[in-house]
C-alpha positions as CSV (number, residue, x, y, z in Angstrom):
1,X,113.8,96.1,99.1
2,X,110.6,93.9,98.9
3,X,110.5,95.1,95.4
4,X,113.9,93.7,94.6
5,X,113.1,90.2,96.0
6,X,109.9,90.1,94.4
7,X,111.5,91.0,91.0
8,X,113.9,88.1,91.7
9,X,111.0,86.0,92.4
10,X,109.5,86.5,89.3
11,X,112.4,85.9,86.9
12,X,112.8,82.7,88.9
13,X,108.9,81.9,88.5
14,X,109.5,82.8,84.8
15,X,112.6,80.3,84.4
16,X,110.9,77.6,86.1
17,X,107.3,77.8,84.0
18,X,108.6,78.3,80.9
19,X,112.0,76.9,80.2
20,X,112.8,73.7,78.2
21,X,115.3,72.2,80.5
22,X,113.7,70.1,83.3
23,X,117.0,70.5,85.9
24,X,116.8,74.2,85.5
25,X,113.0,74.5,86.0
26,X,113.6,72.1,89.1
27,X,116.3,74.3,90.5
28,X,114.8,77.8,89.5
29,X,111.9,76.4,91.4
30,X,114.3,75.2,94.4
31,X,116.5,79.0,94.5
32,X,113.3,80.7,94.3
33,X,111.7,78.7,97.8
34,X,114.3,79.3,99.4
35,X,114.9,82.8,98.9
36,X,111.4,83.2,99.8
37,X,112.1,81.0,103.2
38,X,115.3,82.4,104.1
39,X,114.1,86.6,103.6
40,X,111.0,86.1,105.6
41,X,113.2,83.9,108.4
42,X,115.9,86.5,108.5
43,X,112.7,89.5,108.9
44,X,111.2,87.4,111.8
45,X,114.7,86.8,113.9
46,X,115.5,90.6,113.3
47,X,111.6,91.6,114.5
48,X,112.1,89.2,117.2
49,X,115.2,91.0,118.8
50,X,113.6,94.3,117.8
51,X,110.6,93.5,120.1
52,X,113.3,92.3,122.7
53,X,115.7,95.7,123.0
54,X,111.9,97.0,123.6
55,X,111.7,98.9,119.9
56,X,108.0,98.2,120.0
57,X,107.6,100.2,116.5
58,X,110.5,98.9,114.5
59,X,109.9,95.1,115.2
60,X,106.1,95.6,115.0
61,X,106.8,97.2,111.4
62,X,109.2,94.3,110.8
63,X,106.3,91.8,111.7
64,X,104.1,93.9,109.2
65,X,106.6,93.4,106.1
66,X,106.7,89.5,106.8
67,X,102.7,89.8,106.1
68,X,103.4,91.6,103.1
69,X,106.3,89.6,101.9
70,X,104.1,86.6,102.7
71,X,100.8,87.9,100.7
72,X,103.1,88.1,98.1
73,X,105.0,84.5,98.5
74,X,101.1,83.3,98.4
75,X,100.4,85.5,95.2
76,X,103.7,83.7,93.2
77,X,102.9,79.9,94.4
78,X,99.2,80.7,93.3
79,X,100.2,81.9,89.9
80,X,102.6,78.7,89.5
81,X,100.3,76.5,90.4
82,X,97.7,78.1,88.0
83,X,99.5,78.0,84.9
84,X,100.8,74.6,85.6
85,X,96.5,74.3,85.8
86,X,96.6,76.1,82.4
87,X,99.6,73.9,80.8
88,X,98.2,70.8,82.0
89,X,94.4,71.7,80.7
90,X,96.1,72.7,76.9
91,X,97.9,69.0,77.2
92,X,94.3,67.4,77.5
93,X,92.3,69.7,75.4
């Protein structure tokens, strides 16, 4: 499932990086935050009630793949930020 998202995640990244048209980079960028906020929100609420019926294991498991999913949020906005480093040093150099 994390896979899935992730391969969303990247097409977006890939859209808004290297496409032409400004709107489209702007709302690749846009689709691609959110999906990231709204998958790790929907994880927490569901650990949350897990870890309130008392299912210690599921909703510590659940708490687990928000770290993961997070790593890898960190891991995309670090590679967008770097190549707009790299585009931005081919523009001066």
């Amino acid at each position: 499932m994390e896979a899935v998202f992730e391969l969303v995640l990247d097409s977006l990244f890939q859209t808004a990086t290297r496409s032409k048209n400004r709107p489209l980079r702007l709302f690749a960028s846009i689709v691609s935050g959110l999906i990231s906020i709204g998958f790790v929100s929907f994880i927490f609420i569901l650990s949350m009630y897990m870890l309130s019926q008392g299912n210690m294991f599921a909703g510590s498991l659940l708490m687990f793949l928000i770290l993961l999913f997070g790593m890898g949020s960190l891991i995309h906005i670090y590679r967008y930020l770097n190549y707009r480093e790299i585009k931005r040093s081919e523009v001066y150099n």
